[in-house]
LUMDOKE-151368 format. One record per atom (N, C-alpha, C, O): x, y, z. Coordinates in steps of 0.1 Angstrom, whole numbers, padded with zeros to 4 digits, always signed. Layout:
BEGIN
XYZ ...
***
This chain:
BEGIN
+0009-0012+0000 +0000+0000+0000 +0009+0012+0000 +0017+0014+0009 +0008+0021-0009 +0014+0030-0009 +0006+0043+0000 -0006+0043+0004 +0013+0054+0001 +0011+0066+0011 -0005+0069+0005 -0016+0067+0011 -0004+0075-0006 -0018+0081-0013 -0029+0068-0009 -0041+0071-0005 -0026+0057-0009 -0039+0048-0008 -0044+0051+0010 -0055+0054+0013 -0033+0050+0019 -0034+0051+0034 -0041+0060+0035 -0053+0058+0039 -0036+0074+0033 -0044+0084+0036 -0059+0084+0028 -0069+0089+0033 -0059+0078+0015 -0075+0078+0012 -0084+0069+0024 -0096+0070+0027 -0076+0061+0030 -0084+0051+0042 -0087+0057+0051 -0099+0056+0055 -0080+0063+0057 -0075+0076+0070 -0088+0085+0065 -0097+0086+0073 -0088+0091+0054 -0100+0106+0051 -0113+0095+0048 -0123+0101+0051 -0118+0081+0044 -0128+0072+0047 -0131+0074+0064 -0141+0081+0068 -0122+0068+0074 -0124+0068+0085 -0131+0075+0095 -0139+0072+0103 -0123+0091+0090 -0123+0100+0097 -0133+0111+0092 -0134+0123+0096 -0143+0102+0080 -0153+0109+0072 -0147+0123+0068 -0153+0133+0071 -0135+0124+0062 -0130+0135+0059 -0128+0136+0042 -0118+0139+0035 -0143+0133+0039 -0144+0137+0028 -0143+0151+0019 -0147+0161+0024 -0137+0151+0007 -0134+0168+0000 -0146+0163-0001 -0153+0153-0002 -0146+0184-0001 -0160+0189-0004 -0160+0201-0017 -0152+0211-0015 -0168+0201-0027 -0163+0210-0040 -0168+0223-0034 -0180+0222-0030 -0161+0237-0034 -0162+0243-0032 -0160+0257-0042 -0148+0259-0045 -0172+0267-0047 -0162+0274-0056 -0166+0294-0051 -0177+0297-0046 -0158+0300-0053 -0155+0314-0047 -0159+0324-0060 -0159+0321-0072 -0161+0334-0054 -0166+0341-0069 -0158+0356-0063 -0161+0360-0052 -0149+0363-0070 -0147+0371-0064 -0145+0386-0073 -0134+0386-0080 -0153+0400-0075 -0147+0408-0083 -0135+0418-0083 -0130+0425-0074 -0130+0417-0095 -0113+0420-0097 -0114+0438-0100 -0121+0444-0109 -0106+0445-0091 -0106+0459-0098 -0094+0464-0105 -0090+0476-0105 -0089+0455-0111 -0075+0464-0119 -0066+0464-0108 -0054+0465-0113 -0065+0463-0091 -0058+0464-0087 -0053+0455-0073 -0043+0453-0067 -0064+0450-0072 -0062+0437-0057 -0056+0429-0065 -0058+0428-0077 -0046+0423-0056 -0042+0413-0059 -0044+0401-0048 -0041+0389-0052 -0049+0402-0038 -0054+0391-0028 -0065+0386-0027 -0075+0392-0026 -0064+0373-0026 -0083+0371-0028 -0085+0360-0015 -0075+0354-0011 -0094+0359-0009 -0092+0344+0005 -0107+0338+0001 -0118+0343+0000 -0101+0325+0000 -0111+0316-0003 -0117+0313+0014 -0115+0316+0026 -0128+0306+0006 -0143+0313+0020 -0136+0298+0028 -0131+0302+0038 -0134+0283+0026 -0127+0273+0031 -0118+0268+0030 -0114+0267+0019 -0109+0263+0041 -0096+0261+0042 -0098+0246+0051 -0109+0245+0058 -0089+0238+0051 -0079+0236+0038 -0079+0232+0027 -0086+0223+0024 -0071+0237+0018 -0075+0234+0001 -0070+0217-0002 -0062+0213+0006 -0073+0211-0009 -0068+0193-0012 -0056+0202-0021 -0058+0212-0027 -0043+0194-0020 -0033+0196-0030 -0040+0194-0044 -0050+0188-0044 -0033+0200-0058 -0041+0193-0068 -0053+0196-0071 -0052+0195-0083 -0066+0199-0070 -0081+0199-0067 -0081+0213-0069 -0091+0216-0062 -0073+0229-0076 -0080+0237-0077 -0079+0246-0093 -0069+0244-0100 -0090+0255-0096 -0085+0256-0106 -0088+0271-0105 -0098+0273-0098 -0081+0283-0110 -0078+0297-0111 -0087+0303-0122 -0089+0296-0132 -0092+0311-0121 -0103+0320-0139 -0101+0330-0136 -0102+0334-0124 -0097+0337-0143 -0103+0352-0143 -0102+0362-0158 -0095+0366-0166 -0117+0361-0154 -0127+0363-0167 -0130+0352-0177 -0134+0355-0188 -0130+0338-0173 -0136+0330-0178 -0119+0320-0183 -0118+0310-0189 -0111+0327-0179 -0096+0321-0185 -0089+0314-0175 -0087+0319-0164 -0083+0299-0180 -0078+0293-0168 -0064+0301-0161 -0058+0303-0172 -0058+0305-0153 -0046+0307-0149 -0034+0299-0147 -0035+0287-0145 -0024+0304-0146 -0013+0291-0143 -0005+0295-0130 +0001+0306-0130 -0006+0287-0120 -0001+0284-0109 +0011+0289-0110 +0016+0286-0120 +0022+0300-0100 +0034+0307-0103 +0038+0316-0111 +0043+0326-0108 +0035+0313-0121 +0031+0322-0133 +0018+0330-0133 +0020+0338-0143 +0010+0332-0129 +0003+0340-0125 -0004+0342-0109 -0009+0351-0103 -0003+0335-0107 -0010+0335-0091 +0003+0324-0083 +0013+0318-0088 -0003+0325-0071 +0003+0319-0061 -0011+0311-0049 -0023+0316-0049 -0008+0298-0039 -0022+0297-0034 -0010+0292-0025 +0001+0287-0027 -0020+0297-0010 -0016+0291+0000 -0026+0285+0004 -0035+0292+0009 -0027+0271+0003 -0036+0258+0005 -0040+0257+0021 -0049+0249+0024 -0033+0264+0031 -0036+0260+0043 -0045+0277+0047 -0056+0280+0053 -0038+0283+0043 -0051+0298+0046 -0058+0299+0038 -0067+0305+0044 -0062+0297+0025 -0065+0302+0012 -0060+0317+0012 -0069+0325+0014 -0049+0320+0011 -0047+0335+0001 -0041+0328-0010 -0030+0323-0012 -0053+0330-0018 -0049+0333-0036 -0042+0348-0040 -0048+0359-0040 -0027+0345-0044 -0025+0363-0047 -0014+0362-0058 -0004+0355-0059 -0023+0371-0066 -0021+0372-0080 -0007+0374-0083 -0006+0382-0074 +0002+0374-0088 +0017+0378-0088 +0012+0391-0095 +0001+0392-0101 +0026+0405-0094 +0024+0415-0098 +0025+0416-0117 +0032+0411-0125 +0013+0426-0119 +0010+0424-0131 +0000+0419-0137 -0003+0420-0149 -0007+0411-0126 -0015+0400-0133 -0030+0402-0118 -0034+0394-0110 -0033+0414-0120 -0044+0417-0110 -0055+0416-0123 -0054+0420-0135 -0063+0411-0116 -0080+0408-0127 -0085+0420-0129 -0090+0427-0120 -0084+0423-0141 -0093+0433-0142 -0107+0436-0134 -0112+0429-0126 -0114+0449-0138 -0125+0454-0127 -0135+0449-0137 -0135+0451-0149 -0146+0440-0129 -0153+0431-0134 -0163+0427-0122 -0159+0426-0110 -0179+0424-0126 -0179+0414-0112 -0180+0401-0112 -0186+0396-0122 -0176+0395-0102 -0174+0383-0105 -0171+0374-0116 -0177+0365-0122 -0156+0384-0117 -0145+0380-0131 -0135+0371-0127 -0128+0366-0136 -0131+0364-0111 -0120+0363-0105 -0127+0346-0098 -0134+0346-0087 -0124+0336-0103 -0127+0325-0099 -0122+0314-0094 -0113+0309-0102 -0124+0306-0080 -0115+0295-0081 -0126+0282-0077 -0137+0284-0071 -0121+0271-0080 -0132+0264-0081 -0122+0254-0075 -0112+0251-0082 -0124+0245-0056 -0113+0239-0055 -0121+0229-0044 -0132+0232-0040 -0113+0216-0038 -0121+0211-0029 -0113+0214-0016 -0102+0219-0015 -0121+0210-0008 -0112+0220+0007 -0118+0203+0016 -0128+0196+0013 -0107+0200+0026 -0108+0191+0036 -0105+0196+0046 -0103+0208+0047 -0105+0186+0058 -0101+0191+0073 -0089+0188+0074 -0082+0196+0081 -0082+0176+0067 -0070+0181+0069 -0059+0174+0054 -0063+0165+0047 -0049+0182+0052 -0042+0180+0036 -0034+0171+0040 -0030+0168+0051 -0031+0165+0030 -0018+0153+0029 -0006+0154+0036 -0002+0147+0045 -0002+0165+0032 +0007+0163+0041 +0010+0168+0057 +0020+0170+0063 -0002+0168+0060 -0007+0171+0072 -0009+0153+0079 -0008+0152+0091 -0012+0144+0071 -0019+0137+0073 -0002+0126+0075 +0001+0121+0086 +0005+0126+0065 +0018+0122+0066 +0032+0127+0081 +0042+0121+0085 +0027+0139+0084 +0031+0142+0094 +0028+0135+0107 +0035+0129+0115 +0015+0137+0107 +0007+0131+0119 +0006+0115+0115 -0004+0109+0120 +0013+0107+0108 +0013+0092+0106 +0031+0090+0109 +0036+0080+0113 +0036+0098+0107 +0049+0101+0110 +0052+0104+0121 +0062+0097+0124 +0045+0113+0132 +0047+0113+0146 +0043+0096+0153 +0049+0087+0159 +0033+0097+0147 +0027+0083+0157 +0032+0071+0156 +0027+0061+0162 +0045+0070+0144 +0059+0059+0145 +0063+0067+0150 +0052+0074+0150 +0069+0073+0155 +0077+0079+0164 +0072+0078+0178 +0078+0077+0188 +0065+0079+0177 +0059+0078+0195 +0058+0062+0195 +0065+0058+0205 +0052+0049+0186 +0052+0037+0188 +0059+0033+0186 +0058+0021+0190 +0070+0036+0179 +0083+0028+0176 +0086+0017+0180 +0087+0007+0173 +0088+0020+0194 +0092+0006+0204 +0078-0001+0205 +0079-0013+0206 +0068+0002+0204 +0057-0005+0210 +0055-0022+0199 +0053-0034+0202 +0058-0012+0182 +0056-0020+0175 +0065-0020+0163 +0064-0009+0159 +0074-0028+0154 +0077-0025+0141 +0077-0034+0134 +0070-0043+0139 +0082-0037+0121 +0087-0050+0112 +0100-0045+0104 +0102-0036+0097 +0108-0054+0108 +0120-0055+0106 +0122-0065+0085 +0120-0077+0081 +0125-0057+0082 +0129-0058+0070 +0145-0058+0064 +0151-0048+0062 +0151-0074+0061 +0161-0072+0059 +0161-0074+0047 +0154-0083+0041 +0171-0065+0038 +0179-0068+0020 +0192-0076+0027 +0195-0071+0038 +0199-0084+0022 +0209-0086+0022 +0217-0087+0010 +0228-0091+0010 +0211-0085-0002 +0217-0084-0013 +0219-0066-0018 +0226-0063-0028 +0214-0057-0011 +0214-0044-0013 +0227-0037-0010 +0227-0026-0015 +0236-0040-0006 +0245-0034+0000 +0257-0029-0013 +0258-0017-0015 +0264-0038-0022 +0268-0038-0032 +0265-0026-0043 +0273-0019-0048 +0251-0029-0043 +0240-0018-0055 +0245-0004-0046 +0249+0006-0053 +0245-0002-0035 +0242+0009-0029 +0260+0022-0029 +0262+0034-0031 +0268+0011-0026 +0279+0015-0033 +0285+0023-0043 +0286+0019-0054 +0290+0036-0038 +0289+0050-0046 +0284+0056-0048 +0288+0065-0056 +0267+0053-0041 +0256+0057-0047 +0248+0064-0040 +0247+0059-0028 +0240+0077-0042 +0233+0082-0037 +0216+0079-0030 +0209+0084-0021 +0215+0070-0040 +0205+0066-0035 +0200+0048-0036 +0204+0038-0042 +0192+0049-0029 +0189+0035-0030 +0175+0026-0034 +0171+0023-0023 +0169+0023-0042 +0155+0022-0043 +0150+0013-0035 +0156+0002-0035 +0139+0014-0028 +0138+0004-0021 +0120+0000-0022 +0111-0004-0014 +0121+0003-0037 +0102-0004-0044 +0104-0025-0039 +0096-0033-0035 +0115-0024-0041 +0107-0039-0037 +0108-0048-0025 +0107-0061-0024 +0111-0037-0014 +0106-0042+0000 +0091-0032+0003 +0093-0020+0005 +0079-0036+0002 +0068-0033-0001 +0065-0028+0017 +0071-0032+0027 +0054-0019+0017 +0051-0015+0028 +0054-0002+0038 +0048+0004+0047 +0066-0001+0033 +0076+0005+0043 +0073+0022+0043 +0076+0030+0034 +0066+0025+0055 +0063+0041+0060 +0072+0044+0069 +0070+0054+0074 +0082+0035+0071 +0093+0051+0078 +0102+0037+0085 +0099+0025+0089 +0114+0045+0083 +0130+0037+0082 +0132+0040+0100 +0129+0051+0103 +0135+0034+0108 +0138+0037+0119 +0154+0037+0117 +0159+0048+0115 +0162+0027+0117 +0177+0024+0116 +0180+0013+0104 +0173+0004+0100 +0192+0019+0100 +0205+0016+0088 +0210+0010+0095 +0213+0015+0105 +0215-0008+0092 +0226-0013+0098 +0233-0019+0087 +0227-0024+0077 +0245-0020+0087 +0256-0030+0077 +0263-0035+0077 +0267-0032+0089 +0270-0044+0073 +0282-0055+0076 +0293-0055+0063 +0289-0055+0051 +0305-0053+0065 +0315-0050+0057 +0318-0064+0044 +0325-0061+0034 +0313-0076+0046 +0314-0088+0039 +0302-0094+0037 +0292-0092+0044 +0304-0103+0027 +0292-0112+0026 +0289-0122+0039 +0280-0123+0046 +0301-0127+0037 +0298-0135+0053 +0303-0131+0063 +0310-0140+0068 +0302-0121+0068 +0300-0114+0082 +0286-0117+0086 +0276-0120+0079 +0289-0115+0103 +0278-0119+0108 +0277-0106+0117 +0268-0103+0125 +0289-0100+0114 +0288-0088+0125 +0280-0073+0120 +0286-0067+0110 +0270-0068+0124 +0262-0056+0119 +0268-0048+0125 +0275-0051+0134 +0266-0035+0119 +0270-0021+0124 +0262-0014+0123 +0255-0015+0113 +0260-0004+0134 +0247+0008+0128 +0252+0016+0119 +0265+0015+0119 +0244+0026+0108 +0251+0033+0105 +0251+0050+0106 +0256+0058+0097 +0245+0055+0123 +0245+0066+0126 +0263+0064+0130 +0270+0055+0134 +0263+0079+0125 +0282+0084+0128 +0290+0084+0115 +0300+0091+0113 +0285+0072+0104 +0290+0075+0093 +0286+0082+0080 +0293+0089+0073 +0274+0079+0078 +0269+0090+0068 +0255+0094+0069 +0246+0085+0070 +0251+0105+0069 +0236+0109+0067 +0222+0101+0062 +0220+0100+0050 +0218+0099+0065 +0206+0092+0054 +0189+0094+0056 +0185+0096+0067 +0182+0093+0048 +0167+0096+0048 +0161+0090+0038 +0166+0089+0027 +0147+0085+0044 +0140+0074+0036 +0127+0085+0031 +0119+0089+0040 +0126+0088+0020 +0114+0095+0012 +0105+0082+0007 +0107+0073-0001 +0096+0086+0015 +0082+0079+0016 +0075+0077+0004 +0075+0065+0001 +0069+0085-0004 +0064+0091-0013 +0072+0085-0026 +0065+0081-0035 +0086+0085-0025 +0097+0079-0039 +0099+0066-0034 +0099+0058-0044 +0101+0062-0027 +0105+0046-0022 +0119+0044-0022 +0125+0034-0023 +0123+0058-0020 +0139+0060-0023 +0146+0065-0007 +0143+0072+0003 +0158+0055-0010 +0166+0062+0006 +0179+0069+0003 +0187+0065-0006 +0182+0079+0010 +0193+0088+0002 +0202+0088+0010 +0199+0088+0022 +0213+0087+0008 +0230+0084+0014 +0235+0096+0010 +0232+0102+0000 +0243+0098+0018 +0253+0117+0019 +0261+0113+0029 +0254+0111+0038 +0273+0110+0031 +0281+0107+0018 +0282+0094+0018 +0284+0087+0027 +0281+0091+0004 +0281+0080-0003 +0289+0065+0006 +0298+0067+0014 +0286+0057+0004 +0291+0042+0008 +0301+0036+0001 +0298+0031-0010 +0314+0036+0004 +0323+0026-0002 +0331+0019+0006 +0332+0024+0017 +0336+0012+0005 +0344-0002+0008 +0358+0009+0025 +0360+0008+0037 +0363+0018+0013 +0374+0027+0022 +0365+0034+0034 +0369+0038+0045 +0350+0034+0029 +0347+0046+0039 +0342+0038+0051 +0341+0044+0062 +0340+0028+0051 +0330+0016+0063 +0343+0013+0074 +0352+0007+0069 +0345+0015+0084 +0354+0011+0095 +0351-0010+0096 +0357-0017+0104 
***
């Protein structure tokens, strides 16, 4: 199960269904701020008009999804019109990555209570000079507690690997990232 599927179970649960919501607002040649009437916005889920024309995201406006201020970049204020200035978006109780956060604390607080231990033992090799590591085909995996390694194939002895190089497991990519890199000279 990947992240996007969890959280659609999580917004099932917690009846935290989007709801379509759309704002009408008139433009005078000179506002550039607009606040949508519900917050928070769904990532993805909104769409910009003004005067009947789609807008593009940075290039003309900017949205902050957790307050709704829609604000037009300079230059690009809607003309004076009423109700020339449109956004049409769904708003929940709470956004993805809000939701990733708070699934992210609560391994951290259960850690010890509960985990599953997943070992590669053929990964080590691949990972070698390498910045990253893919880790799509150990299935499941929402958050990396500890890196351990062994200098040989047949070693039996593990090592952690806090103290030697940096590392972070992105959720979202199925990718774990190494700074600085793993080689043979650098492993004690």
């Amino acid at each position: 199960m990947i992240v996007a599927q969890f959280i659609s179970k999580l917004r099932v649960e917690l009846k935290d269904f989007p709801r379509v919501q759309r704002d009408r607002w008139d433009g005078d040649g000179s506002t550039l701020l607009f606040l949508a009437s519900t917050v928070p916005i769904k990532d993805a889920s909104y769409v910009v008009k003004v005067g009947g024309v789609t807008k593009t995201e940075t290039t003309h406006y900017t949205l902050d999804r957790d307050t709704g201020e829609l604000l037009f970049t300079t230059g690009n204020a809607p003309a004076s019109a009423s109700d020339n200035v449109e956004m049409t978006y769904r708003s929940v109780k709470i956004r993805d990555e809000d939701y990733i956060e708070i699934i992210c604390d609560a391994i951290d607080y259960f850690k010890w209570k509960f985990w599953k231990m997943a070992i590669d033992t053929t990964t080590l090799t691949s990972v070698k000079d390498q910045y990253e590591y893919d880790c799509s085909g150990v299935t499941n995996i929402l958050y990396v507690i500890n890196l351990w390694y062994k200098t040989a194939a047949g070693s039996t002895i593990w090592q952690a690997m806090q103290g030697l190089t940096n590392w972070k497991y992105y959720v979202e990519q199925l990718k774990l990232y190494i700074d600085p890199t793993l080689n043979v000279s650098s492993l004690p």
